[in-house]
Backbone of each chain as nested JSON, in Angstrom:
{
  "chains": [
    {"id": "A", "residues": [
      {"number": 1, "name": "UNK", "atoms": {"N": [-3.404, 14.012, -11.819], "CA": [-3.75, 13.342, -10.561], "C": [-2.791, 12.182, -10.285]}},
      {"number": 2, "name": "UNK", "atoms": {"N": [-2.146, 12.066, -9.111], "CA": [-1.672, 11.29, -8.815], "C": [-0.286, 11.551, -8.655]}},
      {"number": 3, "name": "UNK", "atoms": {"N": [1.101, 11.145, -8.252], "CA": [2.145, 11.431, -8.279], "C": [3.112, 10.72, -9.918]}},
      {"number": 4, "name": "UNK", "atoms": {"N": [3.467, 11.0, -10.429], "CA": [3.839, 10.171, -11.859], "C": [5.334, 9.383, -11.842]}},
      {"number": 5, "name": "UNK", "atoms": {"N": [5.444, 8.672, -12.284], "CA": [6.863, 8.11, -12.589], "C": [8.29, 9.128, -12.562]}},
      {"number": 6, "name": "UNK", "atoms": {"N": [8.956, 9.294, -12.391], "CA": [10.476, 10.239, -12.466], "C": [10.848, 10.73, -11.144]}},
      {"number": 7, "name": "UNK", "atoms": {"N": [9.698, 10.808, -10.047], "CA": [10.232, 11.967, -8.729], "C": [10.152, 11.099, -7.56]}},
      {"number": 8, "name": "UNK", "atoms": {"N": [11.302, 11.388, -6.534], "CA": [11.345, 10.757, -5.506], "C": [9.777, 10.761, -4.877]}},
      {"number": 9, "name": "UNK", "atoms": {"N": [9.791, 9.459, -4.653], "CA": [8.5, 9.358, -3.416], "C": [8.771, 10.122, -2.481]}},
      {"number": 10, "name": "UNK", "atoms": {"N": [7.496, 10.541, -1.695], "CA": [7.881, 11.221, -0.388], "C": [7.635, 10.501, 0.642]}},
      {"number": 11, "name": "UNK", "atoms": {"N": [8.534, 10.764, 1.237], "CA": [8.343, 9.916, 2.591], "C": [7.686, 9.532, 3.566]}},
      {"number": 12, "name": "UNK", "atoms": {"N": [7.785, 8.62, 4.632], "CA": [6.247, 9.049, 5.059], "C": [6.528, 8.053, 6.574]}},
      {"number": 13, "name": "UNK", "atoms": {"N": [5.685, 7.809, 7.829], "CA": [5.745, 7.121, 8.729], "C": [4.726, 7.078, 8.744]}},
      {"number": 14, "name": "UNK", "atoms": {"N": [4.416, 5.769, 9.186], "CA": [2.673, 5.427, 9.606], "C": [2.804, 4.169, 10.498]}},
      {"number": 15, "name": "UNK", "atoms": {"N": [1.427, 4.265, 10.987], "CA": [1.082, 3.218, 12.327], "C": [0.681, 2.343, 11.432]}},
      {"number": 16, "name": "UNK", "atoms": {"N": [0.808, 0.942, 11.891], "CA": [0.153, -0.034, 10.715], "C": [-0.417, -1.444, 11.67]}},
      {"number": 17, "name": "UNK", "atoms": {"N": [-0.811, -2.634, 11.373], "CA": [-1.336, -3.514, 11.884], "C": [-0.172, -4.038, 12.66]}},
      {"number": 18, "name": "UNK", "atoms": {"N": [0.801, -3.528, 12.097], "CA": [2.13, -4.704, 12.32], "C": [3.118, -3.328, 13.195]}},
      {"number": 19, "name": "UNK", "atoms": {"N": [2.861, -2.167, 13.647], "CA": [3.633, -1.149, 14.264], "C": [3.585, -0.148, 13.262]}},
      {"number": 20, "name": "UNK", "atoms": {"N": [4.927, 0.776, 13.819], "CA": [5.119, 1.513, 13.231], "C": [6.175, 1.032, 11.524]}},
      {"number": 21, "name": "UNK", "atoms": {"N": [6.127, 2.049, 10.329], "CA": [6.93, 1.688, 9.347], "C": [7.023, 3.077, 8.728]}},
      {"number": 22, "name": "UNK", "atoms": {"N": [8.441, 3.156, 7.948], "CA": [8.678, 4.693, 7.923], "C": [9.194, 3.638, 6.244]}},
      {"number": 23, "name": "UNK", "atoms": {"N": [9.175, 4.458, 5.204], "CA": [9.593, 4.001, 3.903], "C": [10.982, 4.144, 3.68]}},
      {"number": 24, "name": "UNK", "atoms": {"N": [11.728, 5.561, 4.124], "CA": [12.812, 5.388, 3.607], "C": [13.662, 4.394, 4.634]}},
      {"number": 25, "name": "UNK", "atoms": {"N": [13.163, 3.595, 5.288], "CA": [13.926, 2.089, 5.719], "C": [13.872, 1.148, 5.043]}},
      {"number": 26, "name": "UNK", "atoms": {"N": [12.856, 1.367, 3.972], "CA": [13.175, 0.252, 3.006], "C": [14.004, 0.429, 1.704]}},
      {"number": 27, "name": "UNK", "atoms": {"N": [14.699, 1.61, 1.908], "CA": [15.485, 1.74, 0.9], "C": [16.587, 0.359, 0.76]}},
      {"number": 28, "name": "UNK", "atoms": {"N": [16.596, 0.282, -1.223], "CA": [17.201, -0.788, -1.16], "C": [16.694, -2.382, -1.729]}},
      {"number": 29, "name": "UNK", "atoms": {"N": [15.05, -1.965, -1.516], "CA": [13.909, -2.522, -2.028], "C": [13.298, -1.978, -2.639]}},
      {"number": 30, "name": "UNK", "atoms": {"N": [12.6, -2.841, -3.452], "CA": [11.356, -2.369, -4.456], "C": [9.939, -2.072, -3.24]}},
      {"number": 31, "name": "UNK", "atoms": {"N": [9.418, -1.138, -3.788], "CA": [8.068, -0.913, -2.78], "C": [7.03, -0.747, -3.374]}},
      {"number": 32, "name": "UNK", "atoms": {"N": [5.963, -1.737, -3.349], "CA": [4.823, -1.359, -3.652], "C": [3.888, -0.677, -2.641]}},
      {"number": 33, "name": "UNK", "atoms": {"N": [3.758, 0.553, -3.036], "CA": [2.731, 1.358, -2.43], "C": [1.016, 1.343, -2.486]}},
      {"number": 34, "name": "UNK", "atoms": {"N": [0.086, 0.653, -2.155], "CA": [-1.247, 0.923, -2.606], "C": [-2.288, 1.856, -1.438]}},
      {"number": 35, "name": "UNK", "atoms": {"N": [-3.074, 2.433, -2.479], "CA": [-4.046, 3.235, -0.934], "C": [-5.229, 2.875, -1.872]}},
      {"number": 36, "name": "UNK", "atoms": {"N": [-6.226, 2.184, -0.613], "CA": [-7.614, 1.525, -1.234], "C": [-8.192, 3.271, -0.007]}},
      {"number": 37, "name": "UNK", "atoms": {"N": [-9.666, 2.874, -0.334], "CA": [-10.593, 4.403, 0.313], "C": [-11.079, 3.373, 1.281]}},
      {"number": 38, "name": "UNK", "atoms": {"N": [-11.249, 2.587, 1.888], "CA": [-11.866, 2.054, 2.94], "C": [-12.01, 0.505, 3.244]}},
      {"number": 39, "name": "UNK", "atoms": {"N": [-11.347, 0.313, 4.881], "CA": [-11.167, -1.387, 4.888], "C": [-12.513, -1.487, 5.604]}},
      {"number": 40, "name": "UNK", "atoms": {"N": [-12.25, -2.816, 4.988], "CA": [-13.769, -3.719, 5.063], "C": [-14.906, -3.331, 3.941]}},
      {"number": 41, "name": "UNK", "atoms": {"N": [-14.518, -2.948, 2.989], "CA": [-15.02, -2.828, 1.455], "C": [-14.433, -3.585, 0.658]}},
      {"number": 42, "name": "UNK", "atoms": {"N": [-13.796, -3.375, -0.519], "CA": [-13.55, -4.14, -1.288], "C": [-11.809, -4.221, -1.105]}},
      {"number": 43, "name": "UNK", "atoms": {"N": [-11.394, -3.181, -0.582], "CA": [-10.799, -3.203, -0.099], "C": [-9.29, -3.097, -1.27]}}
    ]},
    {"id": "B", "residues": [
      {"number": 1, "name": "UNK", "atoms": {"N": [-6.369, -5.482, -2.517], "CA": [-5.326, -5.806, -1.02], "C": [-5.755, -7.715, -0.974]}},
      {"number": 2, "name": "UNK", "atoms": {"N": [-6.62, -8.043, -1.245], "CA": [-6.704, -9.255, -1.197], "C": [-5.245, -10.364, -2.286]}},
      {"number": 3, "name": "UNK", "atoms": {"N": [-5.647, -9.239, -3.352], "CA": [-4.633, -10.287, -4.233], "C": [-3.29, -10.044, -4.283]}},
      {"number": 4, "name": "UNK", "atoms": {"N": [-2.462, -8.703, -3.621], "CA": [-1.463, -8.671, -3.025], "C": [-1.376, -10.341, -1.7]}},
      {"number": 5, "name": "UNK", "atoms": {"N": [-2.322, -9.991, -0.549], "CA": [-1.801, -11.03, 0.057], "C": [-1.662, -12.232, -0.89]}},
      {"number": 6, "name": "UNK", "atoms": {"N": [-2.766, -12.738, -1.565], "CA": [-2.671, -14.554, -2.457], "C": [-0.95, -14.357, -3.157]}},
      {"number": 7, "name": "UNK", "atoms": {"N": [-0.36, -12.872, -3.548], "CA": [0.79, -12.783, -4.352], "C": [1.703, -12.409, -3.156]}},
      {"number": 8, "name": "UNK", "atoms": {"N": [1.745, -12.291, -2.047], "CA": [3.189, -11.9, -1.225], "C": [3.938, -12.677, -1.161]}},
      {"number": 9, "name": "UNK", "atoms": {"N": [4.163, -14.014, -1.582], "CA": [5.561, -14.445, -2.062], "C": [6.101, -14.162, -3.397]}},
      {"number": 10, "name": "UNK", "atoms": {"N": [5.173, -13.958, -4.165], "CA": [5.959, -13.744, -5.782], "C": [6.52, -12.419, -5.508]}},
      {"number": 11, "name": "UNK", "atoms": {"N": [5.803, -11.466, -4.655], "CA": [6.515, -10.122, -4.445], "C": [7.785, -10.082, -3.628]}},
      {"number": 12, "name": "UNK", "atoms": {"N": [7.861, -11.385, -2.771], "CA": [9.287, -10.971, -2.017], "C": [10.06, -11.557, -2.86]}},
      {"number": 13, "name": "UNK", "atoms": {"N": [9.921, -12.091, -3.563], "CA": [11.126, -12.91, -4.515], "C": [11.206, -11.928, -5.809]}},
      {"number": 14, "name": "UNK", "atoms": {"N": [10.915, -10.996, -6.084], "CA": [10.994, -10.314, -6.219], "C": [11.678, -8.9, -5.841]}},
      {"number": 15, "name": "UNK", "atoms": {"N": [12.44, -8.907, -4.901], "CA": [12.703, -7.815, -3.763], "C": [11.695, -7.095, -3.266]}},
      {"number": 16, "name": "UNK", "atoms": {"N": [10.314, -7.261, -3.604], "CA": [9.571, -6.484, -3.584], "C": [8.28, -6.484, -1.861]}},
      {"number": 17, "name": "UNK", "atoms": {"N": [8.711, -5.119, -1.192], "CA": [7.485, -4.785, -0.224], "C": [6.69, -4.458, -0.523]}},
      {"number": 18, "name": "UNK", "atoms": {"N": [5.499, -4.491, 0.089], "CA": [4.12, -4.131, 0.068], "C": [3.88, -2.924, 1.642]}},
      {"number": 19, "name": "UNK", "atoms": {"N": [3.259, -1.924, 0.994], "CA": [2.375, -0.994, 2.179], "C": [1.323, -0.787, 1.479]}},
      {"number": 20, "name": "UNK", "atoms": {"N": [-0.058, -1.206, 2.234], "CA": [-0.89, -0.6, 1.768], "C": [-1.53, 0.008, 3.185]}},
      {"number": 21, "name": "UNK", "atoms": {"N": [-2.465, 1.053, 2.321], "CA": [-2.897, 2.393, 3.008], "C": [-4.356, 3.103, 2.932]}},
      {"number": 22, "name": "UNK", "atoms": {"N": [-4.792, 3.161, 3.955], "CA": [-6.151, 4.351, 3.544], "C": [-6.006, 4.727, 4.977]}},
      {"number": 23, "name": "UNK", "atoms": {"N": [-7.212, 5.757, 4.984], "CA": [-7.557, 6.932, 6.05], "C": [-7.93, 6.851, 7.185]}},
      {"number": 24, "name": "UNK", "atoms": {"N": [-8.144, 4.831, 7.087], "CA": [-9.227, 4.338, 8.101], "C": [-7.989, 4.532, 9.711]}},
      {"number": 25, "name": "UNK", "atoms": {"N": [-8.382, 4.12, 11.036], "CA": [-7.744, 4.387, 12.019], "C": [-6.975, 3.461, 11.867]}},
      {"number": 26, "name": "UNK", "atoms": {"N": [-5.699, 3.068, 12.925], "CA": [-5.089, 2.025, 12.934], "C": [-6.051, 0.507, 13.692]}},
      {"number": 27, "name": "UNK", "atoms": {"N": [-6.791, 1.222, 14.443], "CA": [-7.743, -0.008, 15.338], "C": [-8.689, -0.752, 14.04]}},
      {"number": 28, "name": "UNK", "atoms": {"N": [-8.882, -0.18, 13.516], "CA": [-9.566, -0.346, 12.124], "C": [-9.188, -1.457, 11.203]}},
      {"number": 29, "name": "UNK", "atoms": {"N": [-8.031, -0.944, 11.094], "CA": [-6.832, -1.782, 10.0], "C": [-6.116, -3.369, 11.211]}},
      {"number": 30, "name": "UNK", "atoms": {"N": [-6.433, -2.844, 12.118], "CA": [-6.558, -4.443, 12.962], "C": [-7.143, -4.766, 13.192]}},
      {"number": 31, "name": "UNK", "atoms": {"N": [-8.481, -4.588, 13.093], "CA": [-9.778, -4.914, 12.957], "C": [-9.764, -6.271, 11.999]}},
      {"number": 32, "name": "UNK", "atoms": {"N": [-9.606, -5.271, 10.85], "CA": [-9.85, -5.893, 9.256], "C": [-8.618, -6.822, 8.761]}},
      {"number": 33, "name": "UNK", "atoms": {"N": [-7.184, -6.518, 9.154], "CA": [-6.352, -7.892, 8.85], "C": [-7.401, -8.941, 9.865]}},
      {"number": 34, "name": "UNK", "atoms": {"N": [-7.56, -8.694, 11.171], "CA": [-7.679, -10.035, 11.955], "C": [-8.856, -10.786, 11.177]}},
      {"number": 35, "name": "UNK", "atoms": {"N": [-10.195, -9.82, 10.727], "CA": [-11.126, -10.434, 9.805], "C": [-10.654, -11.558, 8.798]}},
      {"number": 36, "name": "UNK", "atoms": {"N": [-9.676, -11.121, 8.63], "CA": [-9.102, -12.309, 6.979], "C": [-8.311, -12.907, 7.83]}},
      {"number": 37, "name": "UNK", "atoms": {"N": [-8.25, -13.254, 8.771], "CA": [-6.75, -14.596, 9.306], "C": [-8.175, -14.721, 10.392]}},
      {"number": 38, "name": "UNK", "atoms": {"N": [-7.281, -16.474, 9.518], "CA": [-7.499, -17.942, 10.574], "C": [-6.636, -17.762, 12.102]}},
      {"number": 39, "name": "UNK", "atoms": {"N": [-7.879, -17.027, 13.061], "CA": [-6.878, -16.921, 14.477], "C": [-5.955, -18.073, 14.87]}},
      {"number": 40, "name": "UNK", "atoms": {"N": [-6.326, -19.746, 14.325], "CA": [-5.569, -21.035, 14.904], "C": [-4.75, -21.161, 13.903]}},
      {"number": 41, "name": "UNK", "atoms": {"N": [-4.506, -20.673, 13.072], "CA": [-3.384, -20.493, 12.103], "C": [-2.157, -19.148, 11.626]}},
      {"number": 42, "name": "UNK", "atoms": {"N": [-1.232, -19.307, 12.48], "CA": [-0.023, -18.19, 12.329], "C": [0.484, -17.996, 10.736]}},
      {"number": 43, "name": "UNK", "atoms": {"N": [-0.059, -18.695, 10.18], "CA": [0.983, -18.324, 8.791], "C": [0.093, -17.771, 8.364]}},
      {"number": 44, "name": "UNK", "atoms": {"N": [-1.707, -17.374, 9.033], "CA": [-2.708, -16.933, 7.727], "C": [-2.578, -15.642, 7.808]}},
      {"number": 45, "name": "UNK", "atoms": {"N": [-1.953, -15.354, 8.85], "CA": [-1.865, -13.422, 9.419], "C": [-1.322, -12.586, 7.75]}},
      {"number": 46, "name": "UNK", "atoms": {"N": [-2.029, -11.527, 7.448], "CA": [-1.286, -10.331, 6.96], "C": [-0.168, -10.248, 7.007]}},
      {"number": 47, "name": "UNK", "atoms": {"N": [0.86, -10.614, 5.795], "CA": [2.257, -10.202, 6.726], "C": [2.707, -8.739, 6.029]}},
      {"number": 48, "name": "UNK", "atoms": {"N": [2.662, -8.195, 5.647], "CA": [2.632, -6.896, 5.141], "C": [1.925, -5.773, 5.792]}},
      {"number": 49, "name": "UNK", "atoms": {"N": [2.196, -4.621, 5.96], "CA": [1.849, -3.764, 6.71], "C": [0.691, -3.076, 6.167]}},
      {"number": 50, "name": "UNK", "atoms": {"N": [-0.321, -3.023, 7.035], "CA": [-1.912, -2.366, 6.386], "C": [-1.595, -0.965, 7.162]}},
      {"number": 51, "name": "UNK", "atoms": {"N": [-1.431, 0.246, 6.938], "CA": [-1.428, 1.455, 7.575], "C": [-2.491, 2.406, 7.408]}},
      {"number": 52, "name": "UNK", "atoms": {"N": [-2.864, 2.94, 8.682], "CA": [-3.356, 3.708, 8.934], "C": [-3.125, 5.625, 8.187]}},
      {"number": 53, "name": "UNK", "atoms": {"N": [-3.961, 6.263, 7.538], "CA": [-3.29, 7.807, 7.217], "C": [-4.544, 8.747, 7.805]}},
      {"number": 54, "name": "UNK", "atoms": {"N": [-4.787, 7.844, 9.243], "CA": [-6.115, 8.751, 9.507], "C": [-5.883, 10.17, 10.092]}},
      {"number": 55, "name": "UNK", "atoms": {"N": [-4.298, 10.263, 10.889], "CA": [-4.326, 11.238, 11.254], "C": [-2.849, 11.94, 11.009]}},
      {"number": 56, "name": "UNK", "atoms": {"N": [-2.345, 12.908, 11.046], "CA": [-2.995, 14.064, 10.459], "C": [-4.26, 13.308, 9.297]}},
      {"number": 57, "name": "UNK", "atoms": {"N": [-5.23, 13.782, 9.043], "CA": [-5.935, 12.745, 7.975], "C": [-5.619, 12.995, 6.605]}},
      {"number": 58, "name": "UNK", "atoms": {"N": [-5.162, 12.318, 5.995], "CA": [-5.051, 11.954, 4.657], "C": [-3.947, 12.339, 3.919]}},
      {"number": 59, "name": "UNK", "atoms": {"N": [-3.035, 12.834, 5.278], "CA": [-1.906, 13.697, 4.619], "C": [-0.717, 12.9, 3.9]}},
      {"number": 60, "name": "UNK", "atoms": {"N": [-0.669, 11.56, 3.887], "CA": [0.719, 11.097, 2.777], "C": [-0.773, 10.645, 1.997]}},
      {"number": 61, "name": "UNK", "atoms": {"N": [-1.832, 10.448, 1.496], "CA": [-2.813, 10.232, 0.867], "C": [-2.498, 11.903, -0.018]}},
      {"number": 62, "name": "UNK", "atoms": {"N": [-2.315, 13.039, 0.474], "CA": [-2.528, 13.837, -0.096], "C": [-0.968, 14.203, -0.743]}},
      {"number": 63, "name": "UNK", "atoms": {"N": [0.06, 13.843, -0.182], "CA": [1.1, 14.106, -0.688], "C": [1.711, 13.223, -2.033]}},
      {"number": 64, "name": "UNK", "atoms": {"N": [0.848, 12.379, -2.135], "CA": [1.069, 11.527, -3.152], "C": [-0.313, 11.698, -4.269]}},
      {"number": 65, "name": "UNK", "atoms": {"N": [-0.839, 12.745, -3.874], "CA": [-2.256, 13.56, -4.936], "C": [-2.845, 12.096, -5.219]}},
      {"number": 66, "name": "UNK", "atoms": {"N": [-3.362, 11.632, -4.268], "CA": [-4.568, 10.599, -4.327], "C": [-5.852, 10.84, -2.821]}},
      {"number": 67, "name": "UNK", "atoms": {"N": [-5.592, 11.722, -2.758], "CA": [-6.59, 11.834, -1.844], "C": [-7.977, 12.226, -2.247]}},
      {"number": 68, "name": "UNK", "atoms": {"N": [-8.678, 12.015, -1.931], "CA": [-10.397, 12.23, -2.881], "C": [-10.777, 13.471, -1.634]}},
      {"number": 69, "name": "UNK", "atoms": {"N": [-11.057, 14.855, -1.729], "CA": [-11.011, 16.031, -1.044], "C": [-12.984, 15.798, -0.481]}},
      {"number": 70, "name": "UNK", "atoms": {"N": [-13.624, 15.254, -1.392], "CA": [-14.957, 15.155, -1.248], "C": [-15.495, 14.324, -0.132]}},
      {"number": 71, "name": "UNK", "atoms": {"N": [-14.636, 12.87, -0.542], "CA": [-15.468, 11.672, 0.367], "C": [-14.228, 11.647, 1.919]}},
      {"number": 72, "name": "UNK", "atoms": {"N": [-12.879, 12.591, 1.834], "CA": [-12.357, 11.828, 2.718], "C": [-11.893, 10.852, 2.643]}},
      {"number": 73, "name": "UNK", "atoms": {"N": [-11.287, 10.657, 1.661], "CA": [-10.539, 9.063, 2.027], "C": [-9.24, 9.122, 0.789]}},
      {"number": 74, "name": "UNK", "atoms": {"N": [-8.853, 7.936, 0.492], "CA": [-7.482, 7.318, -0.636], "C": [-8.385, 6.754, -1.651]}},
      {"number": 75, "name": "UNK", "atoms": {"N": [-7.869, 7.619, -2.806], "CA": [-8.162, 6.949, -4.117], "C": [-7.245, 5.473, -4.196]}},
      {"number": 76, "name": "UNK", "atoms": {"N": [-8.157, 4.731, -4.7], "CA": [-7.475, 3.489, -4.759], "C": [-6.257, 3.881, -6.078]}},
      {"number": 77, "name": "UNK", "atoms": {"N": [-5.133, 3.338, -5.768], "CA": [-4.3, 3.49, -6.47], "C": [-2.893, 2.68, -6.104]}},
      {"number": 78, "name": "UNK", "atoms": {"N": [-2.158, 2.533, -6.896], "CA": [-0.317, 1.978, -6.615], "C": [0.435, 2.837, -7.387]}},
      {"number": 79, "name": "UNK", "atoms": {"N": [1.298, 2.768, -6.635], "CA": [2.858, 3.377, -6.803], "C": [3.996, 2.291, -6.435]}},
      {"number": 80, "name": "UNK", "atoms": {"N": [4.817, 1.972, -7.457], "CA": [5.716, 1.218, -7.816], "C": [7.266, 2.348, -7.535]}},
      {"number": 81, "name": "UNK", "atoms": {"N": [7.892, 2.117, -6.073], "CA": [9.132, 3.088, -5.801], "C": [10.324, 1.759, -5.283]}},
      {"number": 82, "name": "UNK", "atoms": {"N": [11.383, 2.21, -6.617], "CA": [12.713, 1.756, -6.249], "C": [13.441, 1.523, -5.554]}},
      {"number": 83, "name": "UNK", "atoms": {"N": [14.595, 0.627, -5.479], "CA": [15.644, 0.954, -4.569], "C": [16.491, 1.808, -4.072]}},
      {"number": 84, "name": "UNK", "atoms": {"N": [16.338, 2.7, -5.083], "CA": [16.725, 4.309, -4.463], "C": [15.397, 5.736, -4.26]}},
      {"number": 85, "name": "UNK", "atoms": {"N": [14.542, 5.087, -4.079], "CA": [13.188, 5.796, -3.774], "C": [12.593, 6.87, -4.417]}},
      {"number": 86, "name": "UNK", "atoms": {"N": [12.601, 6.239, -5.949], "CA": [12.368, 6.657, -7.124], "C": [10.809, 6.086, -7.559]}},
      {"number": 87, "name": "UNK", "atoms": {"N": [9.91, 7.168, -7.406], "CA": [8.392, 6.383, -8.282], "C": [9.213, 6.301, -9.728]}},
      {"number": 88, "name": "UNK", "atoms": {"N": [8.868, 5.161, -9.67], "CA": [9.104, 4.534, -11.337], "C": [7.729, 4.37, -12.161]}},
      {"number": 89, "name": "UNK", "atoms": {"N": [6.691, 3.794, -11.596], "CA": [5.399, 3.772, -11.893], "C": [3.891, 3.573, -11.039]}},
      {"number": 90, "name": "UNK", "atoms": {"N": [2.939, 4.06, -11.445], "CA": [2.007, 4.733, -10.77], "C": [0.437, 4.516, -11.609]}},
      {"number": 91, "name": "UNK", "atoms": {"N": [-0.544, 4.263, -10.954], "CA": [-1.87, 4.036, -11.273], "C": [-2.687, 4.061, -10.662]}},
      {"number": 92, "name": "UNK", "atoms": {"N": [-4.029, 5.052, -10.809], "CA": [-5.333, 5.337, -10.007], "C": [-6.27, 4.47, -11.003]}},
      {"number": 93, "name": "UNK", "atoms": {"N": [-6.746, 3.406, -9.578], "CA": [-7.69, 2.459, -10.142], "C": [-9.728, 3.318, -10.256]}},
      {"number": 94, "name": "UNK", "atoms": {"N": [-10.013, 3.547, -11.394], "CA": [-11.566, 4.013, -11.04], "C": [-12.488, 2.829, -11.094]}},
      {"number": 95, "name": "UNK", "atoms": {"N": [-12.453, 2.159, -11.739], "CA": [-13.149, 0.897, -11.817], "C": [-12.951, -0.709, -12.05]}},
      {"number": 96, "name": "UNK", "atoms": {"N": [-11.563, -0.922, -11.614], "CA": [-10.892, -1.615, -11.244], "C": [-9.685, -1.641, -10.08]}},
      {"number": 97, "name": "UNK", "atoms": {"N": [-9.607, -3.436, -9.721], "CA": [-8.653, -3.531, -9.123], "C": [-6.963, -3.774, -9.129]}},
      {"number": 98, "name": "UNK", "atoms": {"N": [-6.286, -3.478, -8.465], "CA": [-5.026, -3.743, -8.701], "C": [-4.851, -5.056, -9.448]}},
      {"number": 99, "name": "UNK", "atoms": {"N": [-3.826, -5.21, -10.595], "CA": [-3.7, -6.643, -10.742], "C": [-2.136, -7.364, -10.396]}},
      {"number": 100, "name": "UNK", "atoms": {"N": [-1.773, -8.064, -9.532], "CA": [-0.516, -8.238, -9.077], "C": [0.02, -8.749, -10.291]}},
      {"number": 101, "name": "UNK", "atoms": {"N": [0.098, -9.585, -11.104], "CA": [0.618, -10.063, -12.898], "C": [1.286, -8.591, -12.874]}},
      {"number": 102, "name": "UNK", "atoms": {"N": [0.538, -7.439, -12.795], "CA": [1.065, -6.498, -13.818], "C": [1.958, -5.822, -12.877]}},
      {"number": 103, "name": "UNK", "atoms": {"N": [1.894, -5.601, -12.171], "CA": [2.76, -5.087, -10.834], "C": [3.913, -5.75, -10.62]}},
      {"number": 104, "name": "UNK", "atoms": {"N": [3.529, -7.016, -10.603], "CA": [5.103, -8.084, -11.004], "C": [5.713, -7.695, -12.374]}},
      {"number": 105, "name": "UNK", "atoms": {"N": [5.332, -7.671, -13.289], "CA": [5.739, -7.627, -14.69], "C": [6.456, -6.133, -14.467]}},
      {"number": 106, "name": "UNK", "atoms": {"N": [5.898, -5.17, -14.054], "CA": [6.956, -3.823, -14.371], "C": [7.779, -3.92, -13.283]}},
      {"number": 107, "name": "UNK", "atoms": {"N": [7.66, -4.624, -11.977], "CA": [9.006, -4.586, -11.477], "C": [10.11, -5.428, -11.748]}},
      {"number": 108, "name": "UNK", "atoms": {"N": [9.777, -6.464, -12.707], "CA": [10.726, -7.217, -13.379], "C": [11.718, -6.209, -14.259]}},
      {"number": 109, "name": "UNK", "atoms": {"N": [10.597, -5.344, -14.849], "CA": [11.384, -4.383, -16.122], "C": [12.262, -3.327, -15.623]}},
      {"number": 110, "name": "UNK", "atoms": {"N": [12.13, -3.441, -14.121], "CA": [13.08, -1.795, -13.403], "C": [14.387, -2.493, -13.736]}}
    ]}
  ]
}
């Protein structure tokens, strides 16, 4: 479960609070990725 | 997601961005940053991007095999990806939360 250490991330675009953001624009940077199951929980 | 924001300067000095993500809509996820910021205060805003994976639903949730198929939604989890867009490291939280210490500490070690 889960994607593991060694393989390219996959890419991805999403709508966000702040617009749109696509990942491989942050190539170049470190990226922390997190996915919580629901805002306004614990979040 | 709370203790990412208290840590988003140790992470940019760090080189390090933040996305975080679940299934919820985007109206949702502006909903819930505006909940945590002081509206008479500009510096209290979210500055990191809260995204939406509601629609197609759950599909970079599922491409990154954290999607929970039952409840609909993102297993809580992080993924730690490089400057050449390499997962280097990766963790599904079940009964805990992210801890930024440790998230800092292995991106020190890349």
């Amino acid at each position: 479960m889960a994607l593991q250490p060694g393989i390219p991330a996959p890419d991805f675009t999403l709508n966000t609070h702040l617009g749109s953001i696509t990942l491989s624009d942050l190539r170049g940077k470190v990226v922390v990725v997190g996915f919580h199951p629901a805002s306004f929980t614990g979040g | 997601m709370r203790g990412f924001r208290a840590n988003y300067e140790r992470f940019q000095a760090v080189n390090a961005e933040i996305i975080e993500i679940s299934c919820d809509p985007v109206a949702v996820q502006r909903a819930w940053t505006a909940s945590m910021t002081d509206e008479d205060d500009e510096s209290d805003a979210v500055q990191f991007p809260v995204a939406s994976d509601f629609w197609p639903h759950g599909e970079v949730s599922k491409a990154y095999d954290v999607f929970n198929e039952e409840r609909g939604n993102s297993r809580r989890s992080v993924f730690i990806i490089d400057t050449e867009g390499m997962i280097r490291w990766s963790n599904v939280y079940t009964d805990s939360l992210p801890a930024s210490g440790e998230l800092l500490h292995e991106i020190e070690q890349l």
